[in-house]
C-alpha positions in Angstrom: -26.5 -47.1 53.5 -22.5 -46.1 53.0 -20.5 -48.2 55.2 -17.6 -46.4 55.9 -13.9 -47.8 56.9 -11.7 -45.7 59.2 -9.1 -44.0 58.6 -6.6 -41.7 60.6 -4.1 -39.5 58.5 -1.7 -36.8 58.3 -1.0 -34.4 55.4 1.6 -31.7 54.9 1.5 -28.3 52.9 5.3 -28.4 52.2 5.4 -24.3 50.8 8.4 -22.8 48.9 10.1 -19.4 49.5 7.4 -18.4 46.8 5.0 -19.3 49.3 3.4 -22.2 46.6 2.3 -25.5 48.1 3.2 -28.6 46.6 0.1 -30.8 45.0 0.2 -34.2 43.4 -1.9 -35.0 40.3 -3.8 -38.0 41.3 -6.6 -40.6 40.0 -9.2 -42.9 42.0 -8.3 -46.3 40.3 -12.4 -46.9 40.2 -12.8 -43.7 38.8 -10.0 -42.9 36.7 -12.0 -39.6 35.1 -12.0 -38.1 38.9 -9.1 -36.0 38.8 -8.1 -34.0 41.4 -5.0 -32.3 42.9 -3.9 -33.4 47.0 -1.2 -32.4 49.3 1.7 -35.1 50.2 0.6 -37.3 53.2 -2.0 -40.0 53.8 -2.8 -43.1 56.3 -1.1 -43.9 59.5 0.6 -47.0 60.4 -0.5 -49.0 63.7 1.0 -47.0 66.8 1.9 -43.9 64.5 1.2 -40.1 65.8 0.4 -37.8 63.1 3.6 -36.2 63.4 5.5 -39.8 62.8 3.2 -40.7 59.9 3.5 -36.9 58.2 7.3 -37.1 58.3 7.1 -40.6 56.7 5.2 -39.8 54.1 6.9 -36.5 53.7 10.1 -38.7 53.1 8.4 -41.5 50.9 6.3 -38.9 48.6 8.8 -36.1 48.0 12.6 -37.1 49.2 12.3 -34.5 52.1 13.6 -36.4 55.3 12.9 -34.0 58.2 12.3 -35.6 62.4 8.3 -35.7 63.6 9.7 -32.9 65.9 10.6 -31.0 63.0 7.0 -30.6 61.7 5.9 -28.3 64.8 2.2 -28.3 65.7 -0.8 -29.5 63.6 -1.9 -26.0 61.5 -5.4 -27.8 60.9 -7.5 -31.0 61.3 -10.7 -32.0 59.6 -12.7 -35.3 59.1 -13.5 -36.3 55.5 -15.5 -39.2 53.7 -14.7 -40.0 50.1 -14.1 -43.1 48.1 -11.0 -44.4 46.8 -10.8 -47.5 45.0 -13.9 -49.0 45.6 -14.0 -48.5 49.0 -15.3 -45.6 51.9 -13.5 -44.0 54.1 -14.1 -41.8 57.2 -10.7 -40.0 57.6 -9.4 -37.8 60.4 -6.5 -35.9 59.4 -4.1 -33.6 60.9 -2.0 -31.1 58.5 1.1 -29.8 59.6 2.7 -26.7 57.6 6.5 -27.2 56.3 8.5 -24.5 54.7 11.2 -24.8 52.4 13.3 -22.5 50.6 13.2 -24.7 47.4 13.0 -28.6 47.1 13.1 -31.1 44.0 10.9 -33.6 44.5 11.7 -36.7 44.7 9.0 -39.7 43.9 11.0 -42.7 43.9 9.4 -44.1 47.0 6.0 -44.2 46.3 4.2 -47.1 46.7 2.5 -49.3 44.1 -1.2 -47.5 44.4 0.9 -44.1 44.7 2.7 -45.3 41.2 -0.7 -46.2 39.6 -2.6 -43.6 40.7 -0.4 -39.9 40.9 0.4 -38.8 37.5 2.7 -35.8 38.7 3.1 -32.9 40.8 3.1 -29.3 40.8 3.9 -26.0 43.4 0.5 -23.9 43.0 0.6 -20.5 44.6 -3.5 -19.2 46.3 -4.2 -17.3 43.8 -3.4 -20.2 41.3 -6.0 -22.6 43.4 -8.4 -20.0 43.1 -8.7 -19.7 39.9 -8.6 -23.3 38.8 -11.4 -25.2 37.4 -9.4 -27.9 38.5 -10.4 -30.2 41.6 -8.2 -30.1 44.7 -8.4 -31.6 48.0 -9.3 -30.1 50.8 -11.9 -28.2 49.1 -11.1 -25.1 51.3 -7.1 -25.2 50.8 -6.7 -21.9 49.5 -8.6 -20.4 53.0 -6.5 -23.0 55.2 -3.5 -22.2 53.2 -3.5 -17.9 53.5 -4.6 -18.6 57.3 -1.6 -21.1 57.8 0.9 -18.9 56.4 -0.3 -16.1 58.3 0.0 -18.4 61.7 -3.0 -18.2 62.6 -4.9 -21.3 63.2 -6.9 -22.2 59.8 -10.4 -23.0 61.2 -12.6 -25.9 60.6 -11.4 -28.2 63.6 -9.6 -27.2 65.9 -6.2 -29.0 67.4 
């Protein structure tokens, strides 16, 4: 029996005038051949909303430095279970949609497990995630992408 640990987290699909969103290369330490591709964001601090921990981790994994206001409404929220170094996790996450007209990433304030475990980043455009081979997380981003961009609301749960 899996024994998860909970988790609550917000993510952001930070999309270019291109309409491309951003993905990070990353790594499970415990697996390093798992490779797959994930959107900025990840795991709220104590007393954090999502919209809080989104634009923090907007500002520590890319340089962008934008209010919690700023981010608008959730576009989509889901509940996942995966491992990630070792351990299980049961995470409820809330994605919020950020549109920029260009932006240079800026990694300088990763963490140390963000250092060890992100290997680089890169803008993919739908069609791009479609045709991949590559892994990406969520599995559905291309469908939660188009219906994000089109603002409507992107299915799966509702928020």
């Amino acid at each position: 029996m899996t024994v998860y640990t909970p988790r609550r987290a917000a993510r952001v699909l930070l999309v270019d005038a291109g309409g491309r969103v951003l993905l990070f290369a990353g790594a499970d330490p415990a697996r390093p051949n798992h490779r797959y591709w994930f959107t900025p964001g990840g795991g709220l601090d104590p007393g954090e909303t999502p919209a809080q921990g989104a634009a923090r981790e907007l500002a520590e994994e890319t340089g962008l430095r934008l209010g919690p206001a700023d981010l608008g409404a959730p576009v989509w929220a889901e509940t996942v279970e995966f491992p990630f170094d070792g351990v299980w996790y049961r995470q409820e996450q809330e994605f919020f949609l950020v549109r920029v007209p260009t932006w240079e990433v800026d990694t300088t304030g990763f963490d140390d497990i963000e250092r060890a475990s992100v290997s680089g980043h890169r803008w993919w455009s739908v069609a791009q995630l479609t045709a991949t081979d590559e892994r990406y997380y969520p599995a559905d981003l291309p469908a939660v992408l188009t219906r994000a961009l089109a603002g409507f609301p992107a299915g799966g749960d509702a928020c």
